[in-house]
C-alpha positions as a LaTeX table, in Angstrom:
\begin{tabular}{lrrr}
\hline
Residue & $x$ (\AA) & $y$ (\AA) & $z$ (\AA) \\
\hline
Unk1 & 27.55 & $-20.40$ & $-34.99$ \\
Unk2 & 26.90 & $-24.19$ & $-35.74$ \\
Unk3 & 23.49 & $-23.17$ & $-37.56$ \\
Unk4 & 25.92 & $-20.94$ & $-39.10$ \\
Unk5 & 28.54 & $-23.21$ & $-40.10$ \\
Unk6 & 25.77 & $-26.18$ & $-40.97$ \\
Unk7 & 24.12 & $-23.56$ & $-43.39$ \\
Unk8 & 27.51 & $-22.94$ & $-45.06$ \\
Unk9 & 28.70 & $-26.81$ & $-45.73$ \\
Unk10 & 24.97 & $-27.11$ & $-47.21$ \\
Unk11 & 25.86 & $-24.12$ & $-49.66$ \\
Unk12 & 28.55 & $-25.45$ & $-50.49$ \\
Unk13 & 27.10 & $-28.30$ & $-51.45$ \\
Unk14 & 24.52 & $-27.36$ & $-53.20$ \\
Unk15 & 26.92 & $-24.76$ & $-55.04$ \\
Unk16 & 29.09 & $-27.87$ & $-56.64$ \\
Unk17 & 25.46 & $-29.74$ & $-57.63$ \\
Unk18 & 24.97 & $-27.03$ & $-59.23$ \\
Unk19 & 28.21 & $-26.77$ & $-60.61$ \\
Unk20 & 27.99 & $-30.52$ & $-61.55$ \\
Unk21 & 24.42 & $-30.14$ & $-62.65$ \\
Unk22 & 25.68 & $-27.38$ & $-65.15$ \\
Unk23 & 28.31 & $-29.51$ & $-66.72$ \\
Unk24 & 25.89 & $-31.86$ & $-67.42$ \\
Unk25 & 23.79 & $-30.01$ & $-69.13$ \\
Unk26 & 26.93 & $-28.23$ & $-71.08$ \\
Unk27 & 27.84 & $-32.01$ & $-72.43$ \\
Unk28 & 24.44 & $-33.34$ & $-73.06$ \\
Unk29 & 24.22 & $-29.78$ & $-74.70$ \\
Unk30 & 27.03 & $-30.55$ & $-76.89$ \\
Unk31 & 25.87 & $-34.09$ & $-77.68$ \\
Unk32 & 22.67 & $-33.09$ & $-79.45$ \\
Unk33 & 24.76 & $-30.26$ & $-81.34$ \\
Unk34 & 27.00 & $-32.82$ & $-82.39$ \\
Unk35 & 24.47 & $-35.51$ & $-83.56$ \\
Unk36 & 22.51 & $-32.60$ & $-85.64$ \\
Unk37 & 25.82 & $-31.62$ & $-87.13$ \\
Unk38 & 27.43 & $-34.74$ & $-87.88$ \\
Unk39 & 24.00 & $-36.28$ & $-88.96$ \\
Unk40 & 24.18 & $-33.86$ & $-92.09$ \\
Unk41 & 21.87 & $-31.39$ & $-90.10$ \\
Unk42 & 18.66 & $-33.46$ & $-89.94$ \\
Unk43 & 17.35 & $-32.16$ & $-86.45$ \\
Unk44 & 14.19 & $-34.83$ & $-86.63$ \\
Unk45 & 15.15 & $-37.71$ & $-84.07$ \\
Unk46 & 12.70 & $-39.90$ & $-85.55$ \\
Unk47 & 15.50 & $-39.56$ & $-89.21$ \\
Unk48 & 18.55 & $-39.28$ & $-86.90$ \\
Unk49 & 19.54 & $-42.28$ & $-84.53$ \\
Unk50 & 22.49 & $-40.33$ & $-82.68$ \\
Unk51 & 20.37 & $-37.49$ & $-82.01$ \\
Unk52 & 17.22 & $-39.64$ & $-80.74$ \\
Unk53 & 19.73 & $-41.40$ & $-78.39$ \\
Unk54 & 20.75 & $-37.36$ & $-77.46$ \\
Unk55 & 17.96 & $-36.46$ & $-76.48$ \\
Unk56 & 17.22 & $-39.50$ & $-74.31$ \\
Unk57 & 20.85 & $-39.37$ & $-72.11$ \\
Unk58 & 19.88 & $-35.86$ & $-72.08$ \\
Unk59 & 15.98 & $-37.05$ & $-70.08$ \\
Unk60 & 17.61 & $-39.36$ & $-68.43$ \\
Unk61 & 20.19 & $-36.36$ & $-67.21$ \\
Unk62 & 17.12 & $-34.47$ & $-66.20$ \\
Unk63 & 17.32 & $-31.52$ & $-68.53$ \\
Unk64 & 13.88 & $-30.28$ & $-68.85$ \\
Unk65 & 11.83 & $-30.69$ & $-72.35$ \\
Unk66 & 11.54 & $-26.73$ & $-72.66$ \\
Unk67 & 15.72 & $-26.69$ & $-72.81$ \\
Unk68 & 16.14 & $-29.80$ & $-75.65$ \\
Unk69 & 12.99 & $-28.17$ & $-77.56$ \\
Unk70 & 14.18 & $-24.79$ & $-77.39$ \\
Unk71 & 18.12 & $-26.14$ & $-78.61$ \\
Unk72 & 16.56 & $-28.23$ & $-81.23$ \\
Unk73 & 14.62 & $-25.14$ & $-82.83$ \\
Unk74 & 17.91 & $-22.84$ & $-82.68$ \\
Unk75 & 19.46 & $-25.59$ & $-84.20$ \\
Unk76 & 17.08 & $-26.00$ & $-86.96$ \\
Unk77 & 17.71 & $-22.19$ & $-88.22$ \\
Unk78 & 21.76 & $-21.96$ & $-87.92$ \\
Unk79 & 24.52 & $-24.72$ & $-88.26$ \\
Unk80 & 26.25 & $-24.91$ & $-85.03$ \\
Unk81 & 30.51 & $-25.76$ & $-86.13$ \\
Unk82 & 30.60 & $-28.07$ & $-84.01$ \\
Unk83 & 32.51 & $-31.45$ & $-84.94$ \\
Unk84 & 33.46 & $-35.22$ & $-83.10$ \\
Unk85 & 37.30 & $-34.83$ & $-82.40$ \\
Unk86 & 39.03 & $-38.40$ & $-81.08$ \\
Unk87 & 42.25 & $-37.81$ & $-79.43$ \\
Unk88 & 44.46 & $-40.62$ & $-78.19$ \\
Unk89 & 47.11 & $-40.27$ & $-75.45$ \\
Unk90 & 49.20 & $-42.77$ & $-73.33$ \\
Unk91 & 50.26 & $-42.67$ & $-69.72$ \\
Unk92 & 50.93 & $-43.28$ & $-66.73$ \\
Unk93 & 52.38 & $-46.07$ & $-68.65$ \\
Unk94 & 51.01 & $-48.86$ & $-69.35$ \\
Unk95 & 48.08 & $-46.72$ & $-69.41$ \\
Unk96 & 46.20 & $-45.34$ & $-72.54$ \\
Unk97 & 43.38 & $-42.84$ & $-73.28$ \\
Unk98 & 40.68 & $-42.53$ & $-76.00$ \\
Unk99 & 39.39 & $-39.01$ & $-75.41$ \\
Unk100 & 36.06 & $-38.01$ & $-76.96$ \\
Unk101 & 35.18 & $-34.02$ & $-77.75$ \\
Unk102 & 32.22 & $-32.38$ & $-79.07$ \\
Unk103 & 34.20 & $-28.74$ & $-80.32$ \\
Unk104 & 34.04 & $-26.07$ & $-82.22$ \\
Unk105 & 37.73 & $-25.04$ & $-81.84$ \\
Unk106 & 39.73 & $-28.15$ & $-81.97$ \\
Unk107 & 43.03 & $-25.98$ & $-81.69$ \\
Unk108 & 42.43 & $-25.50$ & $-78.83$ \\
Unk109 & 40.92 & $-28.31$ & $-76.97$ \\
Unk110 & 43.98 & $-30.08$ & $-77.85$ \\
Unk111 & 46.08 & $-27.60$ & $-76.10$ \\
Unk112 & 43.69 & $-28.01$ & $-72.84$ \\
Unk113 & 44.07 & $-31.70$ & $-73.37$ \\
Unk114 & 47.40 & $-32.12$ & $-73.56$ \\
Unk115 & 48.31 & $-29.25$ & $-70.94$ \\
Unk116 & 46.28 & $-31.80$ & $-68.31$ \\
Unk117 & 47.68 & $-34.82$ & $-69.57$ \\
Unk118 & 51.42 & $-33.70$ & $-69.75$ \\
Unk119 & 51.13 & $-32.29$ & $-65.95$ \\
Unk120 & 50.01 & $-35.66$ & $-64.84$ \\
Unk121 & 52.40 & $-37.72$ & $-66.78$ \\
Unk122 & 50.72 & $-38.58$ & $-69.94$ \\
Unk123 & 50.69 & $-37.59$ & $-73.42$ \\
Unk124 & 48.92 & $-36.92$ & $-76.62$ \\
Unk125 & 50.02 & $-39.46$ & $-79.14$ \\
Unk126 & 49.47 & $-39.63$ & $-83.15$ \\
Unk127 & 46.22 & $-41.10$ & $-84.17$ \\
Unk128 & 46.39 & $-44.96$ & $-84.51$ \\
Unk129 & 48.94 & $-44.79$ & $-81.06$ \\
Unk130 & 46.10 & $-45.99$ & $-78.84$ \\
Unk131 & 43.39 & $-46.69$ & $-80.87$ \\
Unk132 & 44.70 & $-49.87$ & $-82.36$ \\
Unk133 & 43.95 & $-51.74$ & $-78.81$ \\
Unk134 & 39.82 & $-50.61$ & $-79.18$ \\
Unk135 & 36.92 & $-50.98$ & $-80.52$ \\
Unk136 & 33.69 & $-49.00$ & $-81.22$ \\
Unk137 & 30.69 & $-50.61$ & $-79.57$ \\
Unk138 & 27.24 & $-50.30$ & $-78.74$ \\
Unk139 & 26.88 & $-50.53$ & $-74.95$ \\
Unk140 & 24.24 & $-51.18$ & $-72.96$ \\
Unk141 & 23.90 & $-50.85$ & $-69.76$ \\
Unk142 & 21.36 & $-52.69$ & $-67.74$ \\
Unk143 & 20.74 & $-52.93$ & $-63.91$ \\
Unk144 & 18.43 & $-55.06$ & $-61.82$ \\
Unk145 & 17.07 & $-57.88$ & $-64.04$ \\
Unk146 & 17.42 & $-61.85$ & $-63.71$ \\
Unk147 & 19.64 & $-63.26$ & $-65.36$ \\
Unk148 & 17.05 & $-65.10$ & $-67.50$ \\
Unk149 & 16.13 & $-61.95$ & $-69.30$ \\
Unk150 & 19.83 & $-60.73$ & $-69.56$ \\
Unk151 & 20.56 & $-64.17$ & $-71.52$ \\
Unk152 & 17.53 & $-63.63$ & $-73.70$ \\
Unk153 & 18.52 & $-59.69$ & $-74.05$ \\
Unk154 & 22.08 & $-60.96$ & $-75.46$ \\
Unk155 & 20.72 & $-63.70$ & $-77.82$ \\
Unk156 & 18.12 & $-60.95$ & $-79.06$ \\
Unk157 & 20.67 & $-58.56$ & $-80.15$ \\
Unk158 & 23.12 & $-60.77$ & $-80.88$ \\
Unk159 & 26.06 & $-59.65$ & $-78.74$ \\
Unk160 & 29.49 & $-60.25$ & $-78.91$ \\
Unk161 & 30.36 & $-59.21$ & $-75.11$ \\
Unk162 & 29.14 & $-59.55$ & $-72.17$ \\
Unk163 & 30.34 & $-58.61$ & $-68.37$ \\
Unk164 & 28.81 & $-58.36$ & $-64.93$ \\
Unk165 & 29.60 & $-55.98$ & $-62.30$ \\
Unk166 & 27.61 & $-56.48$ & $-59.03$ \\
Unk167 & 24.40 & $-55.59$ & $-60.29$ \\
Unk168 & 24.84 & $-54.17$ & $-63.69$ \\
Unk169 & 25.25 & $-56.09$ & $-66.81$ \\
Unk170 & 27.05 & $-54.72$ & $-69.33$ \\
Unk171 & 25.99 & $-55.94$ & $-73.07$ \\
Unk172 & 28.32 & $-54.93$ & $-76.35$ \\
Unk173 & 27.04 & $-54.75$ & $-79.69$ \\
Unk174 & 28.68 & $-54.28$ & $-82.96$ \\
Unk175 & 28.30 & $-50.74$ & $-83.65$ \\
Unk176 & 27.10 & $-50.93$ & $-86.87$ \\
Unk177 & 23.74 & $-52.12$ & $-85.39$ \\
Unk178 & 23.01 & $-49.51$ & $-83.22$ \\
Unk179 & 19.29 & $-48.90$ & $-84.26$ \\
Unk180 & 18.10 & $-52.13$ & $-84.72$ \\
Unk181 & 19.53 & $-53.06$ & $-81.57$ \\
Unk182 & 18.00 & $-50.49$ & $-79.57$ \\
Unk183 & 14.28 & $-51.12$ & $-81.22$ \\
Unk184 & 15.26 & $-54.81$ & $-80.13$ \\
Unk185 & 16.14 & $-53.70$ & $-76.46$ \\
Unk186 & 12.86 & $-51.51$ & $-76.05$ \\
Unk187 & 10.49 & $-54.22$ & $-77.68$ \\
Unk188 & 11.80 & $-56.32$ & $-75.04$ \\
Unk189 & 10.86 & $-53.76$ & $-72.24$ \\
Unk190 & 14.33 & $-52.49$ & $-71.64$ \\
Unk191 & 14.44 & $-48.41$ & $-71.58$ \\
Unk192 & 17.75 & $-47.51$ & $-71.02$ \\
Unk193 & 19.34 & $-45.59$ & $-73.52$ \\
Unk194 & 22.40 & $-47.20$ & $-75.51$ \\
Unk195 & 25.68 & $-45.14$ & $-75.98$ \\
Unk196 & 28.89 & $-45.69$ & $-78.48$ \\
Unk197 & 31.64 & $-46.55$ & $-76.55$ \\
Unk198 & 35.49 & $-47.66$ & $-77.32$ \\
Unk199 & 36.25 & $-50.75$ & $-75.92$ \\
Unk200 & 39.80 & $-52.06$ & $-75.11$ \\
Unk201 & 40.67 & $-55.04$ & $-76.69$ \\
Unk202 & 42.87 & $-55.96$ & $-74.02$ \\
Unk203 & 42.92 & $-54.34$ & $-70.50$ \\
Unk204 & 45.74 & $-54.04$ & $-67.93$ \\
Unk205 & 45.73 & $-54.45$ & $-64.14$ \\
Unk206 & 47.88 & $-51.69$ & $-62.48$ \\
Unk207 & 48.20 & $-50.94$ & $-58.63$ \\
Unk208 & 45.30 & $-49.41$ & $-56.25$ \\
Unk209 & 48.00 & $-46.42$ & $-56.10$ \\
Unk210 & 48.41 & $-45.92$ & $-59.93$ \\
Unk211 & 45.32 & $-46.44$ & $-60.16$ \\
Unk212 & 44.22 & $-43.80$ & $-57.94$ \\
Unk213 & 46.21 & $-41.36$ & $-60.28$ \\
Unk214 & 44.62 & $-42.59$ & $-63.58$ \\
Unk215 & 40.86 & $-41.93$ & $-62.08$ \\
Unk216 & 42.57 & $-38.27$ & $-60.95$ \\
Unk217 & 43.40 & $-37.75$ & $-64.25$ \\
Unk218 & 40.07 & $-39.19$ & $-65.98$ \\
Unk219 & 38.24 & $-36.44$ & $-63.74$ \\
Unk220 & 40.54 & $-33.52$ & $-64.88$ \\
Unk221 & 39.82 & $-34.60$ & $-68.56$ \\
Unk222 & 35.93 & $-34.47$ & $-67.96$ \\
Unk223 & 36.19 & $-30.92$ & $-66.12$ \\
Unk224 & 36.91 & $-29.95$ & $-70.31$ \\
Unk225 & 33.99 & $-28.54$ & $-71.25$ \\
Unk226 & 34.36 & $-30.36$ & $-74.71$ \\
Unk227 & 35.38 & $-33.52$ & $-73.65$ \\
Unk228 & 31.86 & $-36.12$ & $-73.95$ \\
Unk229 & 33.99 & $-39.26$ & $-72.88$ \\
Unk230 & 36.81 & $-40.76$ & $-71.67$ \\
Unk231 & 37.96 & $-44.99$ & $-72.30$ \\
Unk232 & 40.86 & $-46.79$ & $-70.87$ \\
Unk233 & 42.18 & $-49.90$ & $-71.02$ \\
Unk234 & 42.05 & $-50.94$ & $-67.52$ \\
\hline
\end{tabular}
């Protein structure tokens, strides 16, 4: 019975990685759509920055080659409808939300959204409610170098933040100079892919308890198929 039992926790294990696994793929999926369609269809990464920096969070994901090549092509005969939606929402107060999507039926990723948020005490607000307290930024996100190199990474690509947890630096980048930053970053030796990211202007310190609830409700967002990102302001 315990080989039993042992072989059914494993299952179950491997049953959410693969669960896990699949949303990945679903998002990164939805990422490269998005890039081809909101980069006026170009499907040639080497013409289209978003979609170059796509495909490389979706290697770094561990999707095989075969499954970008093969979207790429099917993207290169029909125009997937899929657009960038930015919702903003506010709650558990003081609390607020930018919520990125990747959709094709924004109808109705708004009712998802604001189903989830409303049961966990938040809400969908008018844009300009949150987004007022961010900014867009180029992050990247850098782990295991001295802090020599980070100093000479940030003076490189001129940065105008910078923040250290543990091990990582974090570097911030007007997003504006997305490409020329990342050729910067990778003539330097750095590999890691950048991403777009809002950034709150000002953040706000709330209780281990509350904010045990926000991360609760950051993880129901991201179970959204069409959701790509969630940013606070904590």
């Amino acid at each position: 019975m315990s080989g039993h039992s042992h072989w059914s926790t494993i299952k179950r294990k491997k049953e959410a990685n693969d669960q896990e696994k699949g949303r990945l793929f679903a998002k990164l999926t939805r990422e490269i759509m998005l890039a081809i369609s909101e980069g006026g269809g170009v499907a040639d990464p080497n013409k289209n920055v978003r979609l170059r920096a796509a495909i490389e969070k979706a290697k770094e994901g561990n999707m095989p080659k075969e499954n970008i090549s093969r979207l790429i092509d099917r993207l290169k005969l029909r125009a997937e409808a899929v657009t960038e939606v930015v919702y903003e929402a506010l709650g558990p107060d003081p609390v607020t939300f930018i919520i990125k999507t990747a959709t094709d039926n924004s109808r109705r990723t708004q009712t998802d959204l604001r189903i989830i948020l409303e049961k966990n005490g938040g809400k969908l607000v008018e844009k300009g409610g949150a987004m007022h307290n961010y900014d867009l930024r180029c992050l990247f996100t850098i782990e295991g170098v001295s802090e020599e190199e980070i100093l000479k990474l940030i003076e490189s690509l001129s940065a105008i933040d910078f923040e250290k947890v543990g091990e990582t630096d974090y570097i911030y980048v007007p997003y504006t100079q997305f490409s020329e930053a990342w050729s910067k970053a990778r003539e330097l030796g750095f590999k890691q892919t950048p991403e777009l990211v809002y950034k709150a202007k000002l953040a706000v310190e709330i209780s281990p308890e509350e904010e045990a609830r926000v991360q609760e409700l950051i993880e129901k967002l991201e179970e959204v198929d069409e959701v790509t990102a969630v940013f606070v302001n904590l």
